[in-house]
Every structure is written in C-alpha cells, then in structure tokens.
C-alpha positions in Angstrom: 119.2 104.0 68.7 118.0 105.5 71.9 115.8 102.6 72.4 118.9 100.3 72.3 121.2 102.6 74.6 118.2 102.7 77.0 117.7 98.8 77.2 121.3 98.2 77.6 121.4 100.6 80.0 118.6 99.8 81.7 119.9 95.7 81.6 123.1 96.9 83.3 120.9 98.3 85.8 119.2 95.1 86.8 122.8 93.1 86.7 124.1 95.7 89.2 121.2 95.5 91.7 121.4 91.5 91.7 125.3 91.7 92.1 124.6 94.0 95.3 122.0 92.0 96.2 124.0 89.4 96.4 126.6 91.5 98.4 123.7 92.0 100.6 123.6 95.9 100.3 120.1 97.1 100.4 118.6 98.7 97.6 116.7 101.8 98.6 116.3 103.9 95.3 116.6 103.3 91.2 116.9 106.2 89.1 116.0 108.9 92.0 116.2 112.1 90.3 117.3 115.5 91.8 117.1 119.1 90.4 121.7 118.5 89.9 121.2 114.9 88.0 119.6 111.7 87.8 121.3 108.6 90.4 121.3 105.2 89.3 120.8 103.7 92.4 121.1 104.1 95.8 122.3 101.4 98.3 123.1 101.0 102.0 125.6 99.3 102.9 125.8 99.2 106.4 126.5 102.5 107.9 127.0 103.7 104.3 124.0 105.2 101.9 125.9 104.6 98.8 125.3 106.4 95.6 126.2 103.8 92.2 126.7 104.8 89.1 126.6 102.1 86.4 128.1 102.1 83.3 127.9 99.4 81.1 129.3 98.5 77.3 128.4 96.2 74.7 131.9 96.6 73.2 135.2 98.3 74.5 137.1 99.6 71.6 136.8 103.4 73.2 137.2 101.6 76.4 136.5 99.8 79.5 132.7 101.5 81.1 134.7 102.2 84.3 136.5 104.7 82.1 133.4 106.7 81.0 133.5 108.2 84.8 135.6 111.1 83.6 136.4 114.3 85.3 133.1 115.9 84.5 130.8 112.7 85.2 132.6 112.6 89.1 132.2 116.3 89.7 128.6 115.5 89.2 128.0 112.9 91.3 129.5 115.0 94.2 126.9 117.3 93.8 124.5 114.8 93.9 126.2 113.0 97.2 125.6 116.3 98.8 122.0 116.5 97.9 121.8 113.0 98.9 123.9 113.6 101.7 120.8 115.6 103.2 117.9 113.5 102.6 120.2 111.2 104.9 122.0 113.6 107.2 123.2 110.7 109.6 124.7 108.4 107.3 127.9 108.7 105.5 127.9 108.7 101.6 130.1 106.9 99.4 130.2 106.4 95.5 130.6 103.3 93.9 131.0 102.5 90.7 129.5 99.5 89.3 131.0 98.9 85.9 129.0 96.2 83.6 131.0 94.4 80.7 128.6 92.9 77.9 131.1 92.1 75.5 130.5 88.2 75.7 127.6 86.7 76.3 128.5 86.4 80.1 128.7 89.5 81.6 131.6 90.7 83.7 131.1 93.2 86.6 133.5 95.6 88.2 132.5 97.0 91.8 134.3 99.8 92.3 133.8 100.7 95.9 134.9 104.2 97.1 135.5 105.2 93.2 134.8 109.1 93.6 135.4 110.9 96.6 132.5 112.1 97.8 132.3 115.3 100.5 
C-alpha cells in the first residue's frame, strides 16, 4: 500500500515538474527536507522562489487533491516558506499548489499559483 501511495505520489511529482517546465519556471530543489517538513519542490519563477506542494489522486470520491491542502497542511507550509525564506533572503516566496488529477488515463493538472499565503 505504501509502495503504491509513494509511486503515485512520486508520478505526480514528475507531471508537476514537466508542467513547470513547460511554464519555464526553474526547478531548483525536489523533496528538500527541513527540520518543520518535507517540500515537494522548489521553483523560481522569476523574482519568485516558489515552494509547490503537489497533491495528486487516482480517484476523487473524498475529493478533488487541491482540497487535501486543509487548514493544518497550509499552516505547515508557512513554516516552511519561512525556513525557505532564509536560505533565500532576497527573493520573495510564494506557494503554489500543483494539483494532479489521475482519474482517467490523461491526467489533468491544476496550477494553483499564490494558493497559501505565505509571510
């Protein structure tokens, strides 16, 4: 089971990078972990350093994966976008959400830009 969650996981990963990619953010970090949390990835984005969380679901009958980033899950990743925040004091920070749909057998992507605020 945890094999399964982590390739699905880890396949929504690789769909997010390539739809940033393709955005033409930079990709500077996957799965950087601090002493608050683990981030999924970190992007610039122009003047931005952006922290994205992914979230992907093979089925939504508890919901869409942009809905998984609840209350608890945002408070979170602000305390990881001021740890980040300091590895890259000159930058701002923003939080994206990027919100992978593998319900059919193409996937559907939701880039959430701004989705938590951060500082």
């Amino acid at each position: 089971m945890i094999n399964q969650k982590r390739k699905l996981g880890n396949s929504g990963e690789d769909l997010a990078v390539y739809h940033l990619e393709s955005k033409k953010y930079k990709i500077l970090e996957r799965n950087f972990v601090l002493k608050y949390g683990e981030v999924d990835i970190i992007a610039q984005d122009g003047d931005y350093i952006v922290i994205v969380e992914v979230k992907t679901k093979r089925n939504v009958r508890q919901g869409r994966p942009e809905d998984m980033v609840d209350y608890f899950k945002k408070r979170k990743l602000r305390l990881l976008a001021r740890g980040i925040s300091q590895l890259y004091p000159d930058n701002n920070i923003r939080i994206d959400v990027v919100a992978v749909d593998m319900t059919s057998t193409n996937p559907k992507i939701n880039h959430i830009i701004s989705a938590v605020e951060s500082l």
